[in-house]
N, C-alpha and C positions, 0 to 999 in steps of 0.2 A: 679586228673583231673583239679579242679579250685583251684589254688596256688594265695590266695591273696597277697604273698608277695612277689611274683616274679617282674623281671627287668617290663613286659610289665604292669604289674597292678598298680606298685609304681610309676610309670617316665613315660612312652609314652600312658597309656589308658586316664590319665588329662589331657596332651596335648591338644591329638586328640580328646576330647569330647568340651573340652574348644573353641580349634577350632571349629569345627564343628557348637556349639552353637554361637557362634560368627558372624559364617557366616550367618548362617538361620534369627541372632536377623537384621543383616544387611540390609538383602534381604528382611525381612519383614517390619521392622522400618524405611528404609533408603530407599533402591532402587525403591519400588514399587510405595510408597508414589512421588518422585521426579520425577518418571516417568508420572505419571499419572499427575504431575504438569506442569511437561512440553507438553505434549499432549492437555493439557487445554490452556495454554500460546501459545500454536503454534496455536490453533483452529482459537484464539481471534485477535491474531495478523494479519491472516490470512483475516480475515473476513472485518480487520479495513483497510486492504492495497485493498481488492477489492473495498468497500466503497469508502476512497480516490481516488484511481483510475477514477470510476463512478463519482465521480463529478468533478475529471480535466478534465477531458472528454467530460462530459455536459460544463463547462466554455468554454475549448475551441471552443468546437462544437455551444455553443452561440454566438460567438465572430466571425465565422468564414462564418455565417449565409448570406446570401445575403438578404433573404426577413421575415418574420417575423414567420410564422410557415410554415417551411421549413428543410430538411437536409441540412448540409454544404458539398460541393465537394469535400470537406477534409477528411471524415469520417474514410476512410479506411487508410490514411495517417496519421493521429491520433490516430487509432486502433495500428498502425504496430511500433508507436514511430517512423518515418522519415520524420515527417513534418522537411522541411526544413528552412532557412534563407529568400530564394525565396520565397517558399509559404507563409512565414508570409507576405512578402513585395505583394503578390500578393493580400493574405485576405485585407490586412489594405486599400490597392487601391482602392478593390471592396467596401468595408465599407465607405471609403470617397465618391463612387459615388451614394451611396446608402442613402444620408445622404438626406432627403426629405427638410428638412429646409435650405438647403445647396441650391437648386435650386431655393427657394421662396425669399430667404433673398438678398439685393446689394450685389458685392461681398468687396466693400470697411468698411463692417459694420463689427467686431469682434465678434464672438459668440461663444458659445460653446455647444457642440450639445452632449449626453452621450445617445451612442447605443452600446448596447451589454453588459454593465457595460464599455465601455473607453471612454473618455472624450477626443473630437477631438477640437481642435479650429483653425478656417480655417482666415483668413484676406483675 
């Protein structure tokens, strides 16, 4: 019944055990571990891109601001990524008319006025 010296016992049962163990040390040592590294790495990356996001968001939405604590009209155009060329050109407009020192100062005098974090300088 058990012929330890036959073809499958001598040649193909080391193989296939070889193998076998090989794959399991793999899947234990290799794959699980690299998975559960990457599931970590995607979490963080994740996390760091919403972050950044939220605060180009706030920047713009600071910038975009007409009065001081206020929404900008932009919001949603901000949200969706299509602020356009125009509407930068429309913000920077509103920001120059919105500029309080800009109405009190001559206009022949140079100055420069930083709202929103930009630095406008009007002659």
């Amino acid at each position: 019944m058990f012929d330890p010296t036959g073809y499958f016992y001598l040649y193909l049962y080391p193989i296939i055990s070889s193998g076998l163990a090989g794959i399991l040390f793999w899947f234990i040592f290799s794959f699980l571990p690299d998975r559960d590294r990457h599931k970590s790495f995607g979490i963080g990356i994740t996390n760091d891109l919403i972050s950044l996001n939220n605060a180009i968001f706030g920047y713009i939405d600071s910038l975009s601001r007409t009065t001081t604590h206020s929404p900008s009209q932009f919001q949603d155009k901000i949200h969706s990524c299509s602020l356009t060329e125009e509407d930068i050109n429309i913000l920077l407009q509103n920001k120059n008319f919105n500029i309080p020192l800009f109405l009190e100062s001559p206009p022949s005098i140079i100055f420069s006025s930083s709202v929103g974090g930009v630095t406008y300088c009007v002659a």
